[in-house]
C-alpha positions, 0 to 999 in steps of 0.5 A: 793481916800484913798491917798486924804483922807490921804493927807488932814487928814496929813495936817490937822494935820500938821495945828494943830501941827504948831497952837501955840495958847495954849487954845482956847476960844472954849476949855475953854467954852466946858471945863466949861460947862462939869465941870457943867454938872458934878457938876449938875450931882453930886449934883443931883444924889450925895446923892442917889449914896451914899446911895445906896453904903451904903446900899450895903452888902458883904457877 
């Protein structure tokens, strides 16, 4: 059992080392919905974060 395990998580891989596609349009979507999300998130939570970092004393 392990050595089929091994043997389809080499080949797979294998397929993936030889793929000489670059980025796919998979990639490039999942890429500019996480930037969204971060610039979402930023632009939401940005002016509290802040604040709050402000408000912080050492003493």
């Amino acid at each position: 059992m392990l050595t089929s395990l091994w043997l389809r998580i080499e080949s797979a891989a294998r397929r993936l080392a030889d793929d000489e596609r670059g980025v796919t349009t998979e990639h490039v979507i999942w890429i500019a919905a996480l930037a969204a999300l971060a610039l979402t998130i930023t632009a939401l939570f940005g002016p509290k974060i802040l604040a709050a970092a402000q408000a912080v004393s050492f003493q």
